[in-house]
Backbone as CSV, one residue per row, in Angstrom:
resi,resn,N_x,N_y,N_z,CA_x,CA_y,CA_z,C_x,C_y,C_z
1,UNK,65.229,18.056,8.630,65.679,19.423,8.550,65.103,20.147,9.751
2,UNK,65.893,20.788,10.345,65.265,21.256,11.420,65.203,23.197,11.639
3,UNK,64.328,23.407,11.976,64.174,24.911,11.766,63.571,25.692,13.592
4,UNK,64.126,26.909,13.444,63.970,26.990,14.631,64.653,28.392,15.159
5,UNK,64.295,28.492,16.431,64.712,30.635,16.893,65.406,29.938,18.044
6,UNK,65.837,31.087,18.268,66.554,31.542,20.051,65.353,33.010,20.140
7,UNK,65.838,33.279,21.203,64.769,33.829,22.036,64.110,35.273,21.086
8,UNK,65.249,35.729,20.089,64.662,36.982,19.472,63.975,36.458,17.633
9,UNK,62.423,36.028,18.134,61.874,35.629,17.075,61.766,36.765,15.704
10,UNK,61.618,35.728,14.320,61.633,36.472,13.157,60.592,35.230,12.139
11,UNK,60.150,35.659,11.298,59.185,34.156,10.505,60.358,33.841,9.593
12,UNK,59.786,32.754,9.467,60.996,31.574,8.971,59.819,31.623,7.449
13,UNK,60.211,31.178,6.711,59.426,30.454,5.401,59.573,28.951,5.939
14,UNK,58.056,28.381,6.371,58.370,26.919,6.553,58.017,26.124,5.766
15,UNK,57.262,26.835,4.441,56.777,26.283,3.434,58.072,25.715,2.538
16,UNK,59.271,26.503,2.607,60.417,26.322,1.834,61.005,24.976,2.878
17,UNK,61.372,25.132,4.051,61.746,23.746,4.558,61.262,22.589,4.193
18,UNK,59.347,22.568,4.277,58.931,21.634,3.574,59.403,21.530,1.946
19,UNK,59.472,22.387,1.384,59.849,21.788,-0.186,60.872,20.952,-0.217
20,UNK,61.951,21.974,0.622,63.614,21.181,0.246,63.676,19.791,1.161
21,UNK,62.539,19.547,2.155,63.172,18.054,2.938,62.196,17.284,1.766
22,UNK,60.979,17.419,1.039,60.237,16.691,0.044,61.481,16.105,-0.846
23,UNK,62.124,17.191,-1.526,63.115,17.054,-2.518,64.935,16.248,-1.949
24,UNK,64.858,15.742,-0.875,65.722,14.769,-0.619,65.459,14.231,0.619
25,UNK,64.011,13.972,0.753,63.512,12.989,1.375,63.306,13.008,3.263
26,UNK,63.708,13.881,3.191,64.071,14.236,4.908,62.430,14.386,5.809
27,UNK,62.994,14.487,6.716,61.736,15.111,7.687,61.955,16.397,8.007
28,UNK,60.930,17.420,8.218,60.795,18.420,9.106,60.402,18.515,10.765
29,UNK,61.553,19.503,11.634,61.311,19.200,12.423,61.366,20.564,13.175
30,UNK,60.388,21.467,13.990,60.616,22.777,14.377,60.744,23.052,15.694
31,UNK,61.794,23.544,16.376,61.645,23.772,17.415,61.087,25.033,18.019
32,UNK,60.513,25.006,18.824,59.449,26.222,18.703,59.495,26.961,20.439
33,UNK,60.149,26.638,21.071,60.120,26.721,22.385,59.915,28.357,22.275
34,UNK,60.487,28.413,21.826,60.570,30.507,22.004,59.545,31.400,21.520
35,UNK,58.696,30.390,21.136,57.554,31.036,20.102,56.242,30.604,20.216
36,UNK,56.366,29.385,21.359,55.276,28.460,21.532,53.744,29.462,21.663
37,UNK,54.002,30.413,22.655,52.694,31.296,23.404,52.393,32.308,22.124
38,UNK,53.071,32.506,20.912,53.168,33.114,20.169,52.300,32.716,19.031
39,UNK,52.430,31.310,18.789,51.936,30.327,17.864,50.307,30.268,18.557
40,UNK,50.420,29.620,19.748,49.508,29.696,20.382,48.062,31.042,20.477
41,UNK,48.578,31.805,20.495,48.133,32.874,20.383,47.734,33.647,18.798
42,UNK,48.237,33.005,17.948,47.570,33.481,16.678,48.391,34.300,16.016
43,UNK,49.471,34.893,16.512,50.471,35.851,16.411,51.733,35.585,15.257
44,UNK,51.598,34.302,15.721,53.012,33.419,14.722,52.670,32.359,14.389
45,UNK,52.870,32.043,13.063,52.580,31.198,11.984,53.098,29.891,12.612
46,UNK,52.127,29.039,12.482,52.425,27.932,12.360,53.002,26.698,12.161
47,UNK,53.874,25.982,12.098,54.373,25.065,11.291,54.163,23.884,10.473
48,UNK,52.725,23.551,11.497,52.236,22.105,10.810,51.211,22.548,9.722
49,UNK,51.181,24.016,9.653,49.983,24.200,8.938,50.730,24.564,7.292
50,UNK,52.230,24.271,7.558,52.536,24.789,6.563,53.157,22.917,5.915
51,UNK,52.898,22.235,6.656,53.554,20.627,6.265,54.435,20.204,7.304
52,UNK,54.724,20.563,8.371,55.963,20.195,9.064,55.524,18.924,9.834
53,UNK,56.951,17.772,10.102,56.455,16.516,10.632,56.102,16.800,11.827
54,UNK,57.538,17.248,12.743,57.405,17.418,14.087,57.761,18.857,14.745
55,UNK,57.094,19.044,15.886,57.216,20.440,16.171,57.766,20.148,17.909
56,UNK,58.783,20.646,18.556,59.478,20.449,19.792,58.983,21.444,20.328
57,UNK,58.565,21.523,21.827,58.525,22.552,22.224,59.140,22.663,24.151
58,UNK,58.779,24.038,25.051,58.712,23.679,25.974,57.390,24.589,26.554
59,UNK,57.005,23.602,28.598,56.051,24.167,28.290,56.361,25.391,29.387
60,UNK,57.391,25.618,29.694,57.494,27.146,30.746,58.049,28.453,30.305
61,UNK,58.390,28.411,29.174,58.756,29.800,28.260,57.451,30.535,28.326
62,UNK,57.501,30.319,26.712,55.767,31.298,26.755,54.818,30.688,26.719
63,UNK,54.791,29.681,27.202,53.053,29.065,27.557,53.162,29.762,29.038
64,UNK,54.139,29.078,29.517,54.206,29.680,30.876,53.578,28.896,31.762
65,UNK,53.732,27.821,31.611,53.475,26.952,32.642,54.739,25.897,33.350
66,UNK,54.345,24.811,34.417,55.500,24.375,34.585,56.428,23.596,33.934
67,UNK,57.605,23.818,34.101,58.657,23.077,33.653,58.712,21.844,33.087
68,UNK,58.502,21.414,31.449,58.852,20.648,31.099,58.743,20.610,29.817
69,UNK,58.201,19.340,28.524,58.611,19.800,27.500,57.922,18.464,26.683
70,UNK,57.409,18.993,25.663,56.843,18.428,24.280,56.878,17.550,23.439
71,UNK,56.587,16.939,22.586,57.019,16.834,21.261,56.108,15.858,20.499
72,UNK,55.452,17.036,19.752,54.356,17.041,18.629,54.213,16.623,17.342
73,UNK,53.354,15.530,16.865,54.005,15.491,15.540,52.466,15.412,14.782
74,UNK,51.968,15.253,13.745,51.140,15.910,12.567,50.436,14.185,12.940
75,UNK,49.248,14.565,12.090,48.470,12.650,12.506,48.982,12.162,11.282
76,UNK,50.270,11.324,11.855,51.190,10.362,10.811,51.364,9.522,12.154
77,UNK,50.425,8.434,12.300,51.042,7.532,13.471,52.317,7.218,12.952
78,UNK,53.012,6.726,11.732,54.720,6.553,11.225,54.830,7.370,12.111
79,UNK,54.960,8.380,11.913,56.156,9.614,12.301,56.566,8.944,14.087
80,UNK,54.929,9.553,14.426,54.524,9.037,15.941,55.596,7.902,16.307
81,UNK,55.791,6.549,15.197,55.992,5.644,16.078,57.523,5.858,16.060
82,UNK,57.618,6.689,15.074,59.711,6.425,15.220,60.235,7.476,15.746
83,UNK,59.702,8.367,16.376,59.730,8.884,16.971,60.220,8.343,18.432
């Protein structure tokens, strides 16, 4: 299940994504590019803290560094490896 903004952020309930991928088995997966420096910063909630597998990001939005890009996942070497 994948959850996720475009550039004009709002909080998501990611606690509810985690319930409903528990309840038919799925993974969670957040893309966060737009929110990264946000998260980072203490400002915007989290995702893994709420259960999420994997979190996408990039790193020249709001980290603000150079050009390129992510992808994070919770200490589940599984996840890691199929990934």
């Amino acid at each position: 299940i994948l959850a996720g903004f475009s550039a004009y952020s709002r909080e998501l309930d990611y606690g509810k994504f985690v319930e409903i991928a528990k309840e038919v088995g799925a993974y969670t997966v957040a893309d966060m590019a737009h929110i990264a420096g946000l998260i980072a910063g203490g400002v915007a909630k989290n995702p893994f803290d709420a259960g999420f597998d994997v979190i996408t990001t990039t790193t020249h939005k709001t980290l603000r560094g150079p050009r390129g890009g992510m992808i994070l996942t919770r200490a589940d070497k599984d996840i890691a490896k199929r990934i």
